[in-house]
PDB file with one MODEL, atoms N, CA, C and O in Angstrom:
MODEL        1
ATOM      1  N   UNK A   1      81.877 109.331  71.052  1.00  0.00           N
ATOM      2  CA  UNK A   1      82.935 109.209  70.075  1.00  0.00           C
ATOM      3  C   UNK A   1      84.119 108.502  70.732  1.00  0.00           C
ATOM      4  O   UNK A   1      84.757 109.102  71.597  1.00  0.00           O
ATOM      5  N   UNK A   2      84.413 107.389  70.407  1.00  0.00           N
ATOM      6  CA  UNK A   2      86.016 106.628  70.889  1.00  0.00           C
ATOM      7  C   UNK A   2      86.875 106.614  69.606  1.00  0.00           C
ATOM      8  O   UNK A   2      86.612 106.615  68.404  1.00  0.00           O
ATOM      9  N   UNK A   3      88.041 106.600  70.361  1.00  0.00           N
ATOM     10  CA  UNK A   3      89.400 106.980  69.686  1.00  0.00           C
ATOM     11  C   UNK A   3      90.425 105.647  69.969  1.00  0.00           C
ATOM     12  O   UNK A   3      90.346 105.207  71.116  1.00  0.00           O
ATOM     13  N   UNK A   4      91.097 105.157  69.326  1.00  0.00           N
ATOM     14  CA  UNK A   4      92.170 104.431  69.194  1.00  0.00           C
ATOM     15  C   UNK A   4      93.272 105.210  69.788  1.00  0.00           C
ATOM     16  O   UNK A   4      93.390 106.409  69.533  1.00  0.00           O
ATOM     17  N   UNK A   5      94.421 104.325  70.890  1.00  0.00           N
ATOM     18  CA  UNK A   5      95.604 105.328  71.242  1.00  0.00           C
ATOM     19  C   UNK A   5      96.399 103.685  70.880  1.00  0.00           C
ATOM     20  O   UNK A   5      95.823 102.600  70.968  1.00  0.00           O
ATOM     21  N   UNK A   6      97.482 103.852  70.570  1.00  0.00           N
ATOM     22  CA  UNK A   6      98.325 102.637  71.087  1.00  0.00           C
ATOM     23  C   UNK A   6      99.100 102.937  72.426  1.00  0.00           C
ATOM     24  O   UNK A   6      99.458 104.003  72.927  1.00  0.00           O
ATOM     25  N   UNK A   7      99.259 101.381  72.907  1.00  0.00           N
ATOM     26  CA  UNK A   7      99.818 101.198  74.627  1.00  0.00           C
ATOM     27  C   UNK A   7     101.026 100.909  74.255  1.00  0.00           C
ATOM     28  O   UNK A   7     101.168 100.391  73.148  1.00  0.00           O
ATOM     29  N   UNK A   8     101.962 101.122  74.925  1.00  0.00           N
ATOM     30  CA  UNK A   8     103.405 100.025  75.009  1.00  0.00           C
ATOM     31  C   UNK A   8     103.248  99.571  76.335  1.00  0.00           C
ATOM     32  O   UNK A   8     103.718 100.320  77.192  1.00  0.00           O
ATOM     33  N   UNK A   9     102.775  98.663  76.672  1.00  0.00           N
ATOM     34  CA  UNK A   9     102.298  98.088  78.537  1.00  0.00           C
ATOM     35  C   UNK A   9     103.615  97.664  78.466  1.00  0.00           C
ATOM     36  O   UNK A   9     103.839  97.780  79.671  1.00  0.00           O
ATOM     37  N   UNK A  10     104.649  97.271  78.018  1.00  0.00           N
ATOM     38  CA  UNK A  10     106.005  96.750  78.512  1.00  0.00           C
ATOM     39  C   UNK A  10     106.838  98.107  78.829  1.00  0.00           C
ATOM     40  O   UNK A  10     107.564  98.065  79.822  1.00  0.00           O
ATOM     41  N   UNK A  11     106.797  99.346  78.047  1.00  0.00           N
ATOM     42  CA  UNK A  11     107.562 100.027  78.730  1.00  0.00           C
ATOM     43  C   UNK A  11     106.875 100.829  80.086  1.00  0.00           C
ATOM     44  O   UNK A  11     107.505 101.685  80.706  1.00  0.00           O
ATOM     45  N   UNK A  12     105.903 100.537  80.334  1.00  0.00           N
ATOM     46  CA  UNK A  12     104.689 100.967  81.634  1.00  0.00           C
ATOM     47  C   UNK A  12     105.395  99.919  82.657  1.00  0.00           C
ATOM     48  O   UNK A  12     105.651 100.277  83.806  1.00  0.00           O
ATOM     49  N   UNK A  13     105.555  99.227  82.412  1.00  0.00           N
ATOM     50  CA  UNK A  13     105.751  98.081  83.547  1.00  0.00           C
ATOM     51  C   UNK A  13     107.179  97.157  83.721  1.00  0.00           C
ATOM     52  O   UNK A  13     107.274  96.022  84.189  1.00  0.00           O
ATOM     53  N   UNK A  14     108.378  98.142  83.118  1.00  0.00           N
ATOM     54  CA  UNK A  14     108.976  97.557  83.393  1.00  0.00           C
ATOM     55  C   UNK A  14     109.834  96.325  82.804  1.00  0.00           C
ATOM     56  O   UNK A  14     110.736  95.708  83.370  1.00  0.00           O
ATOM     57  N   UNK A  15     109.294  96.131  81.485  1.00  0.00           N
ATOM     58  CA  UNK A  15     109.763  94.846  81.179  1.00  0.00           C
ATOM     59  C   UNK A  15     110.782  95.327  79.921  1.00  0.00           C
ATOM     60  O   UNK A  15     111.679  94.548  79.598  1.00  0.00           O
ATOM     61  N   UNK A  16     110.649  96.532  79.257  1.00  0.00           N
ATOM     62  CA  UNK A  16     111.949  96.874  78.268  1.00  0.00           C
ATOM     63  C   UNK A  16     113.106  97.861  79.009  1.00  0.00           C
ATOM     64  O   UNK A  16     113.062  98.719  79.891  1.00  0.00           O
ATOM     65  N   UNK A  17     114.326  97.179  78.038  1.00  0.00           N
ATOM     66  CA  UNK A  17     115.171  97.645  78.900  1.00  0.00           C
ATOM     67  C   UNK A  17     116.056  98.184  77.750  1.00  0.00           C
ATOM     68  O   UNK A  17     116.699  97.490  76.961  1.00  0.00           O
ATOM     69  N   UNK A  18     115.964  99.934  77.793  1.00  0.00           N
ATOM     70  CA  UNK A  18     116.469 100.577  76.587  1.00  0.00           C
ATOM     71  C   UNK A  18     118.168 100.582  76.708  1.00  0.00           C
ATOM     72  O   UNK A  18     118.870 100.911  75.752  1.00  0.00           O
ATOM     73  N   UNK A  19     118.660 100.214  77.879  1.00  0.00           N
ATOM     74  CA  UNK A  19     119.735 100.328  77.961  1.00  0.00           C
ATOM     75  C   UNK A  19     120.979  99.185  77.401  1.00  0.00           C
ATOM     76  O   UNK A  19     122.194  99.280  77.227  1.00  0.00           O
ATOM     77  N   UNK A  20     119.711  97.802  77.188  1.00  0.00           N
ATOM     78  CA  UNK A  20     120.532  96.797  76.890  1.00  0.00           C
ATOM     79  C   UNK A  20     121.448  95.530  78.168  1.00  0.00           C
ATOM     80  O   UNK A  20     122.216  96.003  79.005  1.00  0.00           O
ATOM     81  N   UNK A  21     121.244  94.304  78.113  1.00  0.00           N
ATOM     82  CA  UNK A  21     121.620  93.917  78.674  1.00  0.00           C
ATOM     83  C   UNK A  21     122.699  92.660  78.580  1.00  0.00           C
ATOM     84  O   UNK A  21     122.313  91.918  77.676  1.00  0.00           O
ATOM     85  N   UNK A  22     123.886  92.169  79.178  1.00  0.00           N
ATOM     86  CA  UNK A  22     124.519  91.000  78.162  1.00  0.00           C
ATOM     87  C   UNK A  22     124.481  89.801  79.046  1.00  0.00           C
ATOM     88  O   UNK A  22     125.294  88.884  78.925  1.00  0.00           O
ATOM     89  N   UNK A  23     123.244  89.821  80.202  1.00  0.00           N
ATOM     90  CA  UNK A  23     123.199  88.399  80.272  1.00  0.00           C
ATOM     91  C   UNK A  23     121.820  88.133  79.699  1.00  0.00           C
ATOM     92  O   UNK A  23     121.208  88.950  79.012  1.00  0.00           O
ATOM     93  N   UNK A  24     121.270  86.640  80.113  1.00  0.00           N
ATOM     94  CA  UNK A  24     120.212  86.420  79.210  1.00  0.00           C
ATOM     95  C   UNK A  24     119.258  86.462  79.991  1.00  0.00           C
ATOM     96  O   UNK A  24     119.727  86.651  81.113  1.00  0.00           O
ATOM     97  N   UNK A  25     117.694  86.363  80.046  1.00  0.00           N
ATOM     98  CA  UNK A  25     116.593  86.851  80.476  1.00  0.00           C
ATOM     99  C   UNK A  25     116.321  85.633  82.274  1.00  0.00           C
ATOM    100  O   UNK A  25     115.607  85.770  83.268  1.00  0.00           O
ATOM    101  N   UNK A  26     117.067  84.851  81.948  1.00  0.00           N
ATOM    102  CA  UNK A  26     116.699  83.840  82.851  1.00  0.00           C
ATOM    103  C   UNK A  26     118.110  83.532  83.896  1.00  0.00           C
ATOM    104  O   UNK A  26     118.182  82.579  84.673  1.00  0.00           O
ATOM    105  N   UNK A  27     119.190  84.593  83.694  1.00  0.00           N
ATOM    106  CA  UNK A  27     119.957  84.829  84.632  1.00  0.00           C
ATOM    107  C   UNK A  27     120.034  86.164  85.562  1.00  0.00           C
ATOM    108  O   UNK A  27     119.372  87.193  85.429  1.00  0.00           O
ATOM    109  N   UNK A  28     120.741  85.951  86.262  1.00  0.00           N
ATOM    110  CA  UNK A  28     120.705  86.944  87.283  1.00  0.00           C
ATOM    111  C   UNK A  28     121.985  88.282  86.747  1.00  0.00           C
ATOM    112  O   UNK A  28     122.853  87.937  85.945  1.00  0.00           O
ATOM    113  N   UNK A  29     121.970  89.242  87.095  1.00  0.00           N
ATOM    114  CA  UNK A  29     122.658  90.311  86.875  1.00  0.00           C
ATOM    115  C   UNK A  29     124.235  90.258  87.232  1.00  0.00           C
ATOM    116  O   UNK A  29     124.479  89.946  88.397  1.00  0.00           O
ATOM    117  N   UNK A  30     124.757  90.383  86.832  1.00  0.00           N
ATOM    118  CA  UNK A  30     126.433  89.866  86.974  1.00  0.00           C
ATOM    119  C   UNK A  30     127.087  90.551  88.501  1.00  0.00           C
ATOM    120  O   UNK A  30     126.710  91.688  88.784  1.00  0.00           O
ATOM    121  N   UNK A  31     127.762  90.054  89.166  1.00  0.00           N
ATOM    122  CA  UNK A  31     128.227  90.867  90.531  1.00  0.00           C
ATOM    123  C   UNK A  31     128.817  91.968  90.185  1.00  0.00           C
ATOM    124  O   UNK A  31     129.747  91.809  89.394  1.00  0.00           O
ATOM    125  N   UNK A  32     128.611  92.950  90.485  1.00  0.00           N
ATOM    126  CA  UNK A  32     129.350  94.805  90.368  1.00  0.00           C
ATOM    127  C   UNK A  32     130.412  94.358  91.643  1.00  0.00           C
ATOM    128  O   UNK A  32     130.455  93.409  92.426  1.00  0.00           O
ATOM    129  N   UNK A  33     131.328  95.708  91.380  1.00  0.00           N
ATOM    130  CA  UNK A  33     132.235  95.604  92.267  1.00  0.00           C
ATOM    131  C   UNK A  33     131.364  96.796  93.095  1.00  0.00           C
ATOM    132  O   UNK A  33     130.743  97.673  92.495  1.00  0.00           O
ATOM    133  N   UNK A  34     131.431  96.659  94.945  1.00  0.00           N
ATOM    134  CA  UNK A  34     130.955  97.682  95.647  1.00  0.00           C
ATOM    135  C   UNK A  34     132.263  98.552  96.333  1.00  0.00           C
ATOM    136  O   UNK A  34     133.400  98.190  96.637  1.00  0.00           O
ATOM    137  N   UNK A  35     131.709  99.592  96.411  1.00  0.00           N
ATOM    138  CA  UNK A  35     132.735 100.527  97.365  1.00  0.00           C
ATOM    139  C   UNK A  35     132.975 100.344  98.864  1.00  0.00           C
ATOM    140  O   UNK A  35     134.038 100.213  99.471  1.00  0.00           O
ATOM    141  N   UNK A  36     131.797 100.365  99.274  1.00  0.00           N
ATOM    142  CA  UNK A  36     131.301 100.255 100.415  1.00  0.00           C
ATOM    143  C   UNK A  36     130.089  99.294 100.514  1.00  0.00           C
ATOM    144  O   UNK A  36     129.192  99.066  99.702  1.00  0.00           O
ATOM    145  N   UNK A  37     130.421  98.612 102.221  1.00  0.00           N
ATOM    146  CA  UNK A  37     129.236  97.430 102.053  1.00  0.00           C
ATOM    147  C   UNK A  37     129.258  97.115 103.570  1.00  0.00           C
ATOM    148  O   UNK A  37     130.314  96.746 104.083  1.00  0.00           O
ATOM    149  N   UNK A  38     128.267  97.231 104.214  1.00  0.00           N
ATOM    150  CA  UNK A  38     128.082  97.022 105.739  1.00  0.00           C
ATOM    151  C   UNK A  38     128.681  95.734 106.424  1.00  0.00           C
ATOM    152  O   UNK A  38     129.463  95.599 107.365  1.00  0.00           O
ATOM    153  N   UNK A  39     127.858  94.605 105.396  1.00  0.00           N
ATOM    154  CA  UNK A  39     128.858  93.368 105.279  1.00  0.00           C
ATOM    155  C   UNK A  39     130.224  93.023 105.412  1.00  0.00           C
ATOM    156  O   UNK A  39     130.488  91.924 105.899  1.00  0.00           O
ATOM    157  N   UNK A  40     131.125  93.772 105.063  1.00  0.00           N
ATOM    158  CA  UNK A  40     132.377  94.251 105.249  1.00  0.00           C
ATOM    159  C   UNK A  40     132.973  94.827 106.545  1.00  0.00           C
ATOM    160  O   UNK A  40     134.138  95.110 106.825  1.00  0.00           O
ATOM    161  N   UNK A  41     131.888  94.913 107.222  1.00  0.00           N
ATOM    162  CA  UNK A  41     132.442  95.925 108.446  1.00  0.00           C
ATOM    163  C   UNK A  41     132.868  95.558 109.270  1.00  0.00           C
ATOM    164  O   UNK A  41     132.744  94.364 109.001  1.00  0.00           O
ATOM    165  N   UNK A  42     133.389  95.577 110.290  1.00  0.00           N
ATOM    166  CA  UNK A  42     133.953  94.836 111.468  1.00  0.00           C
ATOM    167  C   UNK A  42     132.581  94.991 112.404  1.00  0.00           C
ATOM    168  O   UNK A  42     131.831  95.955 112.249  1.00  0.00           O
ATOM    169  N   UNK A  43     132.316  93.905 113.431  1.00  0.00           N
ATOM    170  CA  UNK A  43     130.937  94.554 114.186  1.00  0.00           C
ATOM    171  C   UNK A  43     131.147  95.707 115.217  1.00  0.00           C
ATOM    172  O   UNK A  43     130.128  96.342 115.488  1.00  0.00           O
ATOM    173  N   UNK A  44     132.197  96.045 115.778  1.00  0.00           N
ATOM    174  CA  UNK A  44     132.642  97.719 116.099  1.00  0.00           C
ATOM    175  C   UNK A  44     132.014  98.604 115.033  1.00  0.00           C
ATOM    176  O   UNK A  44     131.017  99.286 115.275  1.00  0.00           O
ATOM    177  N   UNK A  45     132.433  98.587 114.209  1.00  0.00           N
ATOM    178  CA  UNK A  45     132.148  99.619 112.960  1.00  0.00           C
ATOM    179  C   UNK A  45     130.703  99.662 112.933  1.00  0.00           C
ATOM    180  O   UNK A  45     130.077 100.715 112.815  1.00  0.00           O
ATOM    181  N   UNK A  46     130.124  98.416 113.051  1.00  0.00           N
ATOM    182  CA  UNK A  46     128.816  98.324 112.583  1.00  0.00           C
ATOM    183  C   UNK A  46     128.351  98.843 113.824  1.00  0.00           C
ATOM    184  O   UNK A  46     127.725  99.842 113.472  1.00  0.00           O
ATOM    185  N   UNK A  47     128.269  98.759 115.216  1.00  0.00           N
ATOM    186  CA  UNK A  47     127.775  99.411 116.007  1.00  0.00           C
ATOM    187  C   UNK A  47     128.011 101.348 116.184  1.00  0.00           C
ATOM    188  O   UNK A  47     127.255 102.226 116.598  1.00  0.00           O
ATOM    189  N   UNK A  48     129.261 101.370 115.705  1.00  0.00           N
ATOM    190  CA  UNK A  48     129.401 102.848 115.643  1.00  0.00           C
ATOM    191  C   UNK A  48     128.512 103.117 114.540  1.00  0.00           C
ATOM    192  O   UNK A  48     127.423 103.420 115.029  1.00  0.00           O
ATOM    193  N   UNK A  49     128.479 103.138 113.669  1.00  0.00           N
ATOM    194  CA  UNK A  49     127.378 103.075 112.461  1.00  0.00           C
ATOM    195  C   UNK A  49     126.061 103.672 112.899  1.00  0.00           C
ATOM    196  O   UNK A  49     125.497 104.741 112.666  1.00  0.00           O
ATOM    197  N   UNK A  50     125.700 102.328 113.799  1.00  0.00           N
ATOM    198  CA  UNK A  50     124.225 102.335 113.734  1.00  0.00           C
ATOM    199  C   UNK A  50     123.786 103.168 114.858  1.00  0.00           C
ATOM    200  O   UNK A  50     122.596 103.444 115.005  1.00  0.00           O
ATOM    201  N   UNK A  51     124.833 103.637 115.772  1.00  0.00           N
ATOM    202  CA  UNK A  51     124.809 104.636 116.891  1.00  0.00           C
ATOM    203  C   UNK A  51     124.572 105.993 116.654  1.00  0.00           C
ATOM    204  O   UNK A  51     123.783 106.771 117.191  1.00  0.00           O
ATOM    205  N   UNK A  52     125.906 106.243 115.196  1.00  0.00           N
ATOM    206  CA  UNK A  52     125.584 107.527 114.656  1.00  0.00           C
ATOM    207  C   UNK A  52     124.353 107.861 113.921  1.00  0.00           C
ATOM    208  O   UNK A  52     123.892 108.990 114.086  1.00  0.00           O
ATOM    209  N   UNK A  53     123.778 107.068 113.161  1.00  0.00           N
ATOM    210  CA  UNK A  53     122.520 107.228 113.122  1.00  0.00           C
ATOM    211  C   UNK A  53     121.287 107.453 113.331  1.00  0.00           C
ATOM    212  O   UNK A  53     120.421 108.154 112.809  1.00  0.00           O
ATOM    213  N   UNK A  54     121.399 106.237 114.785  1.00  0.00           N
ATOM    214  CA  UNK A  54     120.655 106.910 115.811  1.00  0.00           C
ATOM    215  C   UNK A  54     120.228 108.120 116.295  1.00  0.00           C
ATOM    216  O   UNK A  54     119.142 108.669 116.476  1.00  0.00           O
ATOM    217  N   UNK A  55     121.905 108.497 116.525  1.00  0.00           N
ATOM    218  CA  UNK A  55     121.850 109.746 117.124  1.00  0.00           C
ATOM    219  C   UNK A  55     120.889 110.890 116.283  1.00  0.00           C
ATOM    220  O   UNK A  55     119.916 111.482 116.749  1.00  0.00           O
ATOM    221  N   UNK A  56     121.678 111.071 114.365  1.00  0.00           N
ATOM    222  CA  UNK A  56     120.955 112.132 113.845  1.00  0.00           C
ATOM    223  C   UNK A  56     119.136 111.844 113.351  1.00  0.00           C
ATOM    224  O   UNK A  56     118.397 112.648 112.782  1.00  0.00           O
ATOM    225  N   UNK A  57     118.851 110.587 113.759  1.00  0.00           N
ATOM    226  CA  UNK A  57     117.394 110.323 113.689  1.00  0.00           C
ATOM    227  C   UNK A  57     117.131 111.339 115.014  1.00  0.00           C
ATOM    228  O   UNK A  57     116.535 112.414 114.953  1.00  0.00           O
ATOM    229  N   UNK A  58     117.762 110.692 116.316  1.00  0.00           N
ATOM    230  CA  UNK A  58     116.966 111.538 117.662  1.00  0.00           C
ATOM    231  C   UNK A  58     117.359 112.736 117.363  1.00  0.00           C
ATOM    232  O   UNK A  58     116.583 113.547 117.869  1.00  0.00           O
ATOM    233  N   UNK A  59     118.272 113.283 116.728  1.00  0.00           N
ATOM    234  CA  UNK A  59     118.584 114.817 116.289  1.00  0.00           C
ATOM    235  C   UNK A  59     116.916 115.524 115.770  1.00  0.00           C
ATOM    236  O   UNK A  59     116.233 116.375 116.339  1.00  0.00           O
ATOM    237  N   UNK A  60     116.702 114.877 114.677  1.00  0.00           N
ATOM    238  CA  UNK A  60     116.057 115.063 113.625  1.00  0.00           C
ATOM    239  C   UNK A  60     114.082 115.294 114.420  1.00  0.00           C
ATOM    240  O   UNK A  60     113.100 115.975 114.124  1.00  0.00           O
ATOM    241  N   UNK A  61     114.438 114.236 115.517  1.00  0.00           N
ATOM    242  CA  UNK A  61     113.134 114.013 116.348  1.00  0.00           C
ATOM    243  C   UNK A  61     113.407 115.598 117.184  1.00  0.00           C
ATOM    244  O   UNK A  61     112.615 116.512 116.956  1.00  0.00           O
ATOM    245  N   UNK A  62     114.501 115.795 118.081  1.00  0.00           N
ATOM    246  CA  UNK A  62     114.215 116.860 118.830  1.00  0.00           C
ATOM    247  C   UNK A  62     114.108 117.818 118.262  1.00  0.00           C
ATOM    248  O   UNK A  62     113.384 118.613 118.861  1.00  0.00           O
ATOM    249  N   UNK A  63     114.613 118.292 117.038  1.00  0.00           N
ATOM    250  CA  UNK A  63     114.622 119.469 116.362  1.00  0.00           C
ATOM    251  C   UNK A  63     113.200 119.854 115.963  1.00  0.00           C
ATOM    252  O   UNK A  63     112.766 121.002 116.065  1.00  0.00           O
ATOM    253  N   UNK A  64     112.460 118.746 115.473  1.00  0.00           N
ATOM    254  CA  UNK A  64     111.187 118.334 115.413  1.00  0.00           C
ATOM    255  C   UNK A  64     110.336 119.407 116.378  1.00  0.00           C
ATOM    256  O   UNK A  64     109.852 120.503 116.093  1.00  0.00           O
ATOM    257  N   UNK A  65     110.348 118.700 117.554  1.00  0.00           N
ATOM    258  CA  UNK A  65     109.744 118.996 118.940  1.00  0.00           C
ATOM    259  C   UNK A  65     110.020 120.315 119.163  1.00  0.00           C
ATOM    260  O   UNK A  65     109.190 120.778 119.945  1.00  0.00           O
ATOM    261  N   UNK A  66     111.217 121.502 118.643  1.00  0.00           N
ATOM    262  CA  UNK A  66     111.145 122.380 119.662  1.00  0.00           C
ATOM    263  C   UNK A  66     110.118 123.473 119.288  1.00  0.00           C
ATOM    264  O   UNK A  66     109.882 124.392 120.072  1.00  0.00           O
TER     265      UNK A  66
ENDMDL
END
């Protein structure tokens, strides 16, 4: 016995957009304003950054281990 279902394959995949959009399909998304942006950083900043991180990754590793 087979049964009929209907698909919406566009809202499966991505292609409807219930929210609405006001540029057109073949432009790109308008620039947002950001808060924060790494790009922005001084490269000090960016090394403290990526240090502190470091660090709570190896945090995250020893805590791991004990």
């Amino acid at each position: 016995m087979t049964h009929a279902h209907p698909h919406d394959h566009a809202r499966h995949h991505g292609h409807a957009h219930p929210h609405g959009h006001s540029h057109g399909s073949t432009s790109p998304h308008p620039a947002q304003i950001t808060h924060w942006s790494i790009l922005r950083m001084t490269v000090p900043a960016r090394l403290s950054a990526a240090l502190a991180v470091s660090a709570c990754l190896w945090a995250v590793v020893w805590l791991a281990m004990r």
